[in-house]
N, C-alpha and C positions, 0 to 999 in steps of 0.2 A: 504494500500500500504506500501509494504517493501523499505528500501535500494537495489536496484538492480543492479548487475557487471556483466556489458556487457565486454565480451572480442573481441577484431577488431583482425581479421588474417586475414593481408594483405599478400597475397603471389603471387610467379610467377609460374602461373598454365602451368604445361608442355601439347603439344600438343598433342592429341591424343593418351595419354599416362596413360590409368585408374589406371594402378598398382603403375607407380612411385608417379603417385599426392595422392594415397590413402597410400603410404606411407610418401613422400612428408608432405602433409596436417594433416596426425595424428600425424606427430613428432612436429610441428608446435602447434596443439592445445596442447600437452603433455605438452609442457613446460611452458604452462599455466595453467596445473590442479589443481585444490585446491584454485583458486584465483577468480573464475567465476562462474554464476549465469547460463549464454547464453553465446555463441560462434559463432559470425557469419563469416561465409566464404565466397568469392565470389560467383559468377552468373558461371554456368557450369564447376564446379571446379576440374571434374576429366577430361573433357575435350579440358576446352579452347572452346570459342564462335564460334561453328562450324556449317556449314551447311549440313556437312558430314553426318547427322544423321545414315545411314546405319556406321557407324565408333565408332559414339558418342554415340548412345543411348540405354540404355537397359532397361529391363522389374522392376518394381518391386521387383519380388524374385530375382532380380540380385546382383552380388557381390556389387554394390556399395551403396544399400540400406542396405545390410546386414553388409556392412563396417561401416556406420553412425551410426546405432543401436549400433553397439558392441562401438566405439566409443564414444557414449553417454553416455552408460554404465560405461564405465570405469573411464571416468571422472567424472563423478556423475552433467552434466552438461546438457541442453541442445545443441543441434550443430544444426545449421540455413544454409545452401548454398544451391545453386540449382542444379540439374542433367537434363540433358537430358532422358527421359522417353519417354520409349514406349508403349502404352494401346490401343488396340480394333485397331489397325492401324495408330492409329496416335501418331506421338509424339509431347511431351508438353516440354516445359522450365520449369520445376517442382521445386518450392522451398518445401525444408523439412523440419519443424518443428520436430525433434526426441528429444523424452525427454529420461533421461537415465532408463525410468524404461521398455524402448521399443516399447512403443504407437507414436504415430505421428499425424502432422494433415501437410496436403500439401494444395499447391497454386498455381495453373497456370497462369505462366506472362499471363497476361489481352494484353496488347501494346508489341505489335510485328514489330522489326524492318526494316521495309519495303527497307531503303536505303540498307539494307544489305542481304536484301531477306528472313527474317527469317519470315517472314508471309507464304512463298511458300514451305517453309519445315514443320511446326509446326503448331499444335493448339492453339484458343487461348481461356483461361479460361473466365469464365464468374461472376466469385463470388468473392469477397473479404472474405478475411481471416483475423477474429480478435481471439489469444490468449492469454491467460491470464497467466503471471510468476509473483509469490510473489505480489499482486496483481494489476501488470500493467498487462493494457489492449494494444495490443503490436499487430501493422499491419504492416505483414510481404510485401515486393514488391521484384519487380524484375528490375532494370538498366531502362529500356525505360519508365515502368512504373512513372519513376520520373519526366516525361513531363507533366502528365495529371491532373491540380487540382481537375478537376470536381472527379474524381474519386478515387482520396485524399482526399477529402475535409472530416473535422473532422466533425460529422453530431452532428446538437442539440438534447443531451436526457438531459431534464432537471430535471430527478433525480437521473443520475448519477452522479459520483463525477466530480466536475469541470464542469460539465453539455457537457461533450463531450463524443462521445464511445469510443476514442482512445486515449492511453497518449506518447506512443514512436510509429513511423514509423521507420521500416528499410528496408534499401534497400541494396540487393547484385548484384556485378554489373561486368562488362566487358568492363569500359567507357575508350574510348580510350584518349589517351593525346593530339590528336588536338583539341579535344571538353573539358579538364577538365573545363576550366572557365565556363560552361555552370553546370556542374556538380557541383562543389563548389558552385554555386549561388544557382540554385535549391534545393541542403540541405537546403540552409540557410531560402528560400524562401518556403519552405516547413514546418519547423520548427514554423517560425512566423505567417504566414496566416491561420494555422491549431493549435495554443495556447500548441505545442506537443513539445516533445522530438525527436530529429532524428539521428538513426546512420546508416552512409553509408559505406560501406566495397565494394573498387575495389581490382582489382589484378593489379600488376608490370611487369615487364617485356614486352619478343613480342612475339607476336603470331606466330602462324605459316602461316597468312595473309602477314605476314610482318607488323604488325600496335603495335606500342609502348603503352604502357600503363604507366601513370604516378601515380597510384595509390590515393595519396588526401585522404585515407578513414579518415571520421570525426566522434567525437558525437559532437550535435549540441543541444542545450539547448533554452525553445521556444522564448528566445529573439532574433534567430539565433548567439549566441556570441558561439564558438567552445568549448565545455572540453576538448577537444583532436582531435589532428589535427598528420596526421601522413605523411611523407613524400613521395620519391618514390622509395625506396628500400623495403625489406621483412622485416616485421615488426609485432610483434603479439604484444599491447598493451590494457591493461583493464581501463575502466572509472567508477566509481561510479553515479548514478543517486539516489539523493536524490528528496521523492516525495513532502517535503515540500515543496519545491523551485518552484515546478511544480505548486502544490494547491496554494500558495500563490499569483503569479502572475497572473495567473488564476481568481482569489479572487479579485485582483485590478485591474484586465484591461478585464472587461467579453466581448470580442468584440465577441463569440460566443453567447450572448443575439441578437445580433443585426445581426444574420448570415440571408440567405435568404432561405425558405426552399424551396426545391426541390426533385422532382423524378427521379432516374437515369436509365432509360431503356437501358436494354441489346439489343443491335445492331447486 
């Protein structure tokens, strides 16, 4: 495991509006190039948390896959946020893993937000997704998903390092600002019960619901104590994650020796 610079772009995703957030969102990671490892963006970043789907969602070969590629590219970065995606009929809550040499690996929000009816528009994935940057093992999530331990839960491989399969969780997100304390705790509560690293990336601003967003995005280090804490304006900041800090604690407090093990069947 390397030194790893996670860059947080926090922004206020315009509604229904692909072209301005794809230009929006690529001036935003620009002026972070050359400083970052990753780059995570919001949860539905070119369209704002919509149930519009016939408005919001497009294909694969669509412009805004082909925007993220080129994007990665040029920063010589990875870029992390999710899109609305349409496949075989259904659309998904898609997070994108785009590395800049054009490859990718994607993730379907698994927990689909039912108060807001996003389960009656959307499929929901069934796999978790771990990849690997400079050698963190690195589980990508989507906003709701930050509810479910069972399905976080850092699983025992004990000849991995630190005898976990995962060392950072992140999550992009759309978390509105009546519920941030909910969000803020759960980082923290995520970080320590899973021995991990966590960064959360919300967006600012208001939707076109009318519902305000107070942003919060954090890195969170697995004591839950914050590296970086950002507030609720537009805000692109980078953290450094060093992994000795990670193995070491790890090393003195192995409360994943003592985890319980389990089967998680797909529902």
């Amino acid at each position: 495991m390397q030194t790893l610079n996670v860059t947080l772009v926090q922004g206020a995703t315009r509604w229904h509006d692909a072209p301005a957030n794809r230009s929006y969102y690529g001036d935003l990671v620009r002026s972070a190039a050359g400083q970052s490892d990753l780059m995570v963006l919001p949860e539905t970043l070119l369209s704002g948390f919509s149930n519009d789907t016939g408005v919001s969602a497009e294909d694969m070969d669509g412009e805004g896959v082909a925007w993220m590629r080129a994007l990665a590219a040029e920063v010589d970065a990875v870029i992390c946020g999710s899109l609305a995606i349409r496949e075989g009929g259904t659309v998904f809550n898609r997070l994108l893993w785009m590395r800049p040499d054009g490859t990718h690996e994607q993730y379907d929000k698994r927990h689909l937000f039912r108060m807001a009816g996003e389960h009656t528009r959307y499929g929901s994935g069934s796999e978790r997704l771990i990849v690997t940057l400079k050698g963190w093992r690195i589980l990508p999530q989507v906003c709701y998903d930050l509810r479910f331990p069972v399905w976080l839960r850092n699983r025992r491989l004990e000849n991995a390092a630190g005898g976990m399969d995962y060392d950072l969780a992140l999550f992009v997100a759309n978390w509105p600002a009546p519920r941030r304390q909910p969000w803020r705790t759960l980082l923290r509560a995520r970080a320590i019960e899973n021995l991990c690293c966590v960064v959360g990336v919300n967006r600012v601003g208001v939707d076109g619901n009318e519902l305000p967003y107070a942003g919060d995005s954090a890195a969170i280090d697995p004591l839950g104590e914050p590296l970086l804490e950002l507030g609720s304006q537009e805000q692109v900041a980078t953290v450094r994650f060093d992994p000795a800090a990670l193995l070491a604690h790890r090393e003195r407090f192995p409360a994943w020796m003592d985890a319980d093990d389990f089967t998680l069947l797909s529902s």
